[in-house]
Each structure stands twice: as structure tokens, then as C-alpha cells.
KOLTOR-865621 format. One record per residue (C-alpha): z, y, x. Coordinates in steps of 0.001 Angstrom, whole numbers, plus 500000, padded with zeros to 6 digits. Example, Ala and Ser with C-alpha at 12.3 -4.5 7.8 and 13.67 -1.06 7.14 Angstrom:
! KOLTOR-865621
507800495500512300 507140498940513670 
***
This chain:
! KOLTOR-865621
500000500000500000 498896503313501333 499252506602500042 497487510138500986 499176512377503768 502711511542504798 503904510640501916 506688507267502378 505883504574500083 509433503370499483 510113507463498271 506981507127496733 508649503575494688 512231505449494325 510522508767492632 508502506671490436 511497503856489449 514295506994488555 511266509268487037 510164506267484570 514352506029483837 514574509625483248 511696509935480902 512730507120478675 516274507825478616 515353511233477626 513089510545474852 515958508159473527 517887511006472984 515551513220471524 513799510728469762 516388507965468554 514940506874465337 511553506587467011 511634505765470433 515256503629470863 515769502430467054 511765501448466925 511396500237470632 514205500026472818 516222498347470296 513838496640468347 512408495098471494 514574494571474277 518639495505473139 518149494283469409 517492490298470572 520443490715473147 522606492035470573 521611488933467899 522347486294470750 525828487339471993 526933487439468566 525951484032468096 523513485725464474 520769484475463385 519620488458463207 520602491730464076 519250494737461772 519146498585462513 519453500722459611 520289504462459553 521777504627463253 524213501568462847 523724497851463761 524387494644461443 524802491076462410 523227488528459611 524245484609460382 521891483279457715 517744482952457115 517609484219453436 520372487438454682 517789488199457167 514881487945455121 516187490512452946 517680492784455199 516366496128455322 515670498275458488 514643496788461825 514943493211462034 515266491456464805 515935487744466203 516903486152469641 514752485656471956 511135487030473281 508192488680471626 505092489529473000 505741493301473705 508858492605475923 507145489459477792 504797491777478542 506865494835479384 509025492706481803 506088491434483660 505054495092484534 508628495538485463 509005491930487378 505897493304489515 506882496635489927 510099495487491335 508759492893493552 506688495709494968 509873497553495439 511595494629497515 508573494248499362 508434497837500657 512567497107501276 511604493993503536 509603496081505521 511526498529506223 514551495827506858 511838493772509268 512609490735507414 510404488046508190 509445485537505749 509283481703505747 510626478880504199 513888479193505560 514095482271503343 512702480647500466 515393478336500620 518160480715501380 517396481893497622 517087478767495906 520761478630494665 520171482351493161 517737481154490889 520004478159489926 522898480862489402 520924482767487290 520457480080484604 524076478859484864 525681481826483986 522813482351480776 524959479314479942 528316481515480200 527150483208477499 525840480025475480 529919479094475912 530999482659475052 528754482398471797 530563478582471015 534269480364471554 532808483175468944 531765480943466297 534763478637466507 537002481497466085 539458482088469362 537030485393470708 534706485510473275 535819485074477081 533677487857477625 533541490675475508 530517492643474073 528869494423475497 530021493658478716 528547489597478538 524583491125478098 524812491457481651 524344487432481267 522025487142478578 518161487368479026 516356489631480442 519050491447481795 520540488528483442 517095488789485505 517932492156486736 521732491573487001 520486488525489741 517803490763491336 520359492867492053 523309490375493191 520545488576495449 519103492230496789 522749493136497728 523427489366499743 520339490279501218 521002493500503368 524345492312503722 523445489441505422 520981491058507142 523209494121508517 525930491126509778 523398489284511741 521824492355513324 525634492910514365 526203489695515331 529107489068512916 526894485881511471 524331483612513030 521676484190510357 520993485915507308 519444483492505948 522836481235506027 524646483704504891 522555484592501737 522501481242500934 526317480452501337 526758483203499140 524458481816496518 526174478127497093 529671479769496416 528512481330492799 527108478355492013 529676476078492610 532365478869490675 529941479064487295 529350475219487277 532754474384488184 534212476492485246 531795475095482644 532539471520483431 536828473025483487 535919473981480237 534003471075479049 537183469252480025 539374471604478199 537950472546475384 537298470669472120 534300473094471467 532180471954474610 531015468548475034 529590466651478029 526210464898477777 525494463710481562 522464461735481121 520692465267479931 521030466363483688 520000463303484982 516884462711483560 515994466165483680 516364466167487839 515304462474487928 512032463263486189 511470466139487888 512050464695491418 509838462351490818 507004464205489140 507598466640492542 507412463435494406 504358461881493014 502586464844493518 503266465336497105 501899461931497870 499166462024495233 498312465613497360 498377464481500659 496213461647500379 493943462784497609 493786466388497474 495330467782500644 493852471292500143 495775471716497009 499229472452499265 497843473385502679 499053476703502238 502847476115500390 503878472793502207 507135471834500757 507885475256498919 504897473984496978 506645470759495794 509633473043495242 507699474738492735 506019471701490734 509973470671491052 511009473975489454 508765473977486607 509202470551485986 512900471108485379 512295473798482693 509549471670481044 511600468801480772 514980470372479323 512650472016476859 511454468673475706 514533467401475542 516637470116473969 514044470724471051 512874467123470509 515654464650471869 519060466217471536 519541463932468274 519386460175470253 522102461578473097 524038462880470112 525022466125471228 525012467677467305 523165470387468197 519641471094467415 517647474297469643 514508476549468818 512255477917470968 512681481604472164 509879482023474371 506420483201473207 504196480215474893 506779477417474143 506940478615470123 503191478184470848 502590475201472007 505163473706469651 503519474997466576 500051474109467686 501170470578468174 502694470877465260 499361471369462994 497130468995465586 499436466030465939 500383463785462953 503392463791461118 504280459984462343 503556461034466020 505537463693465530 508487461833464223 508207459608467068 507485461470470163 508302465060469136 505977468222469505 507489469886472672 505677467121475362 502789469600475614 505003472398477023 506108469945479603 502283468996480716 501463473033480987 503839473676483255 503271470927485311 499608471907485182 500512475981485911 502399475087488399 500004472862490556 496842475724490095 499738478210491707 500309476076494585 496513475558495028 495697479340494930 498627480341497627 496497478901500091 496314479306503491 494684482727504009 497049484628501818 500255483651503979 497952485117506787 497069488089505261 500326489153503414 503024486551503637 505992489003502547 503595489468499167 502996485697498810 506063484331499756 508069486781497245 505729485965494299 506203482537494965 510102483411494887 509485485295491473 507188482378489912 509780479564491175 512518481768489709 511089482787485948 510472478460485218 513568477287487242 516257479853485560 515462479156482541 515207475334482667 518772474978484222 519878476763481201 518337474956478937 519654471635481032 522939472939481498 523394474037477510 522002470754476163 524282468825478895 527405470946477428 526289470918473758 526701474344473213 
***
């Protein structure tokens, strides 16, 4: 990135990230019916609000929020109605924000002189598996609400776990191990940042997941399903496995570029396929009681598409999430075969921190959905 004259490109990143802030927070307040009621609300704070409270909608009506816990309340509400989960304007909102940030972290790398490689692309690995544990946080904070004895975390305070801020609440934890880690190496306090961001990561791991499973052990509300996790990671090792073989002698060119981190990805993506199949379609033979929807805008997709193409006894039998599962195996096998080779040459702090991103946006959100299914919450 190159801009006229003088100018710095990280200022150039900084002026542009506070101006967009300013601007919207500013027509908020002199627009509130229009621009936060209609959009910010309606779009992005609205489906957060909905899914703390554990509602099946949240409505905005004359300046004041109301949460609705059944399908025929909602239908009837009046005002802005909203559910949890994703629609098409904020996928596509935080994918302009996802890159603009990842531009912003690459012009930070540069001027940190980090130098990328797989060693760094592992030293984030447990971030990503952070990020979906604590969505689960929440899914127990929602389970405490319903059952009556109050959240553990109160609103608004616990939509700094829920999606999509959770996203920005992990850039920021993982940005902040990052130059940490970096400033003690260059001082010679630790050996290498890169051990250091990922001990970091390891440690807030091992805290979230160890209090779920102290509260799956304590609480009558949260149950323990094992064999979800297992055959979620099982299947997803070996899908990651057969295609590293399968590559190598078939089709070599296909990971040339990734090596491993490319198997790490298929691995990734397999995980989130796989507790989607299982959550929507399978939760009934582990008996777990509990019985999930789709949020995102492709997986509501691809379930009601099967849904009108497959028949009703194949349905029964198999379920209609499998598809989901064979897209992102696909999706993620094209991405490893386009990061080939010459874009590591050419820009390997680009390519190795969309690989980050694209490991991050399947992976996160299928150890939620294994975790939550595991926990029956």
C-alpha cells in the first residue's frame, strides 16, 4: 500500500478507522430513529441484545427495547424486529470491517518487523479456540437466565462474548499478546514471541474450558455429552488426514504453498462443519434435550435448500445439514490451493494473516457449536 507524498500509511489507517467512528457515532445522535434504531440496532446491537437474553426476539419501538420469548409474540410485535443471529447486511458489513482490520495489523507487523511463518500461525491457534469457548460463556450465561438464578455475567457487560463482538474483543486480546510478546523478546525478558503469545493463548484456554466443565460438574442446568467432542475432532482429524495423503500423492500442487497450515485449515473447517451437522441434525440420538437453529446466512441456506431437494424419508434419516459439512470441506481445500506458492513470495505478511482470518471465522465458530452441544446448553 502506497500513498501520494509523505503521507504514513498506518496514520493514513488510524485517521480513517477513528474518522469512520466519529461519523457514525455522530449521526447516531443526531439521527437515532434513523440511523441507530433502523441500522445500528436493527442490524448489529438488536441480534446481540435477543441472544443474551436468551428471547426468541428483541423489538425497538419508540426509543425503548422489548424482549419477546415466543414465535406468535414476535410475529405481532410492532416496531423493529429482530432475531439472533446474522443477516445479510451485517455478514457483509463485518467482512469490510474483518479486511479493513487485517489491513490495519498488517501495516502494525511492519512497523513491529514481525516476520511471518508457521511458527506464528501456530502461536495463534489457541486464540481462535478461545474465541469460540467463551461464545459458549454466554450460551451458559443464557442457561443460568432461563433457569432462574441470574446471569454470571451481567448485561450488557457479557456482549463482549457474544458474536460479532466477541471477534473484535479477540482481535484485540490477541493484538495486545502480540506486542507484548514482541517488546519482551526484543528485551530479552522471553526467548520468543511466538512462545509467549501462545502460552498466553494456552492459559485462557485452559481457564474458559476448565470452568465450563466446573460447571458442568456443578450445575444441574449443564450437562456433559463427550462423544459430541469426539467425533467432531475424530472426524475432522481424519478428514485433515486423508487429505494430506490424498494431496501428496495425487494432487501435490494443491498444498505446495500452505504445507501443514493447509491441513490446519481443512482441519478447522471441518470442525465447524461437523458440529453444525451434529447440533442441528443429531443432538436427539446423544440425548442432550436440546434442539439448535441455524444463525448464519449460508448454513440457513444450505439447510433449507436441502430441505425442498431432498425427500422427506432422507431427511428423516440422514438430516439436511450434511451439505454444510461437504461446502466447507470443499471451501476450504480451493483456499489452500489458491495460497500457492508465489503469494507467500510476494506478500507473506498478507497471505499468512488471511489465512489466520479464514482459519479463525470456520474454527471459532465450530468449537462453539462443539462445545455448546457437548454441554447441552
Amino acid at each position: 500500500m502506497e500513498l501520494p507524498g509523505d503521507a504514513d500509511p498506518a496514520r493514513a489507517w488510524l485517521a480513517a478507522f477513528f474518522g469512520g467512528v466519529t461519523v457514525i457515532a455522530a449521526a447516531a445522535v443526531a439521527f437515532p430513529r434513523r440511523v441507530y434504531d433502523g441500522f445500528l440496532w436493527r442490524y448489529f446491537w438488536g441480534p446481540v441484545d435477543a441472544d443474551a437474553h436468551g428471547a426468541n426476539c428483541a423489538v425497538r419501538s419508540g426509543g425503548l427495547t422489548e424482549r419477546l420469548h415466543s414465535g406468535s409474540a414476535c410475529a405481532a410485535a410492532d416496531g423493529i424486529v429482530v432475531t439472533p443471529g446474522y443477516t445479510t447486511v451485517s455478514t457483509v458489513s463485518y467482512a469490510v470491517v474483518l479486511v479493513f482490520m487485517l489491513l490495519g495489523v498488517l501495516l502494525l507487523l511492519r512497523r513491529l518487523n514481525v516476520r511471518m511463518n508457521p511458527r506464528f500461525y501456530a502461536a495463534l491457534f489457541p486464540f481462535m479456540l478461545l474465541g469460540g469457548a467463551l461464545r459458549v460463556v454466554e450460551d451458559v450465561n443464557v442457561r443460568f437466565l432461563e433457569s432462574g438464578v441470574g446471569m454470571a455475567i451481567p448485561y450488557p457487560s457479557v456482549a463482549l462474548i457474544i458474536s460479532p463482538f466477541i471477534y473484535f474483543v479477540m482481535f484485540v486480546v490477541t493484538l495486545s499478546a502480540l506486542v507484548a510478546g514482541v517488546s519482551l523478546a526484543r528485551r530479552e525478558v522471553v526467548g520468543s514471541f511466538e512462545r509467549f503469545v501462545a502460552g498466553v493463548g494456552i492459559v485462557g484456554l485452559a481457564a474458559t474450558v476448565g470452568w465450563l466443565l466446573y460447571v458442568s460438574a456443578t450445575s444441574r442446568f449443564v450437562g456433559f455429552f463427550p462423544a459430541i467432542t469426539v467425533i467432531t475432532l475424530g472426524g475432522a482429524t481424519l478428514v485433515a488426514g486423508l487429505f494430506w495423503v490424498l494431496s501428496r500423492r495425487y494432487a501435490p500442487w494443491i498444498n505446495e504453498g500452505t504445507g501443514r497450515i493447509g491441513v490446519l485449515v481443512v482441519w478447522g473447517h471441518t470442525v465447524d462443519g461437523i458440529a453444525n451437522v451434529l447440533s442441528l441434525d443429531w443432538t436427539e440420538v446423544f440425548g442432550t434435550g436440546q434442539r439448535y437453529n441455524s444463525k448464519h446466512v449460508v448454513n440457513e441456506a444450505t439447510v433449507r435448500i436441502t430441505e425442498s431437494l431432498q425427500p422427506g424419508w432422507l431427511s428423516e434419516a440422514i438430516g439436511t445439514a450434511w451439505p454444510f459439512l461437504l461446502i466447507k470441506i470443499a471451501a476450504a481445500v480451493f483456499v489452500v490451493w489458491v495460497f500457492n506458492e508465489e503469494i507467500f513470495r510476494e506478500s507473506p505478511r498478507y497471505a499468512y494473516l488471511l489465512l489466520i482470518a479464514i482459519l479463525a471465522v470456520g474454527l471459532g465458530p465450530g468449537t462453539r457449536d462443539m462445545i455448546r452441544a457437548t454441554l447441552a446448553v
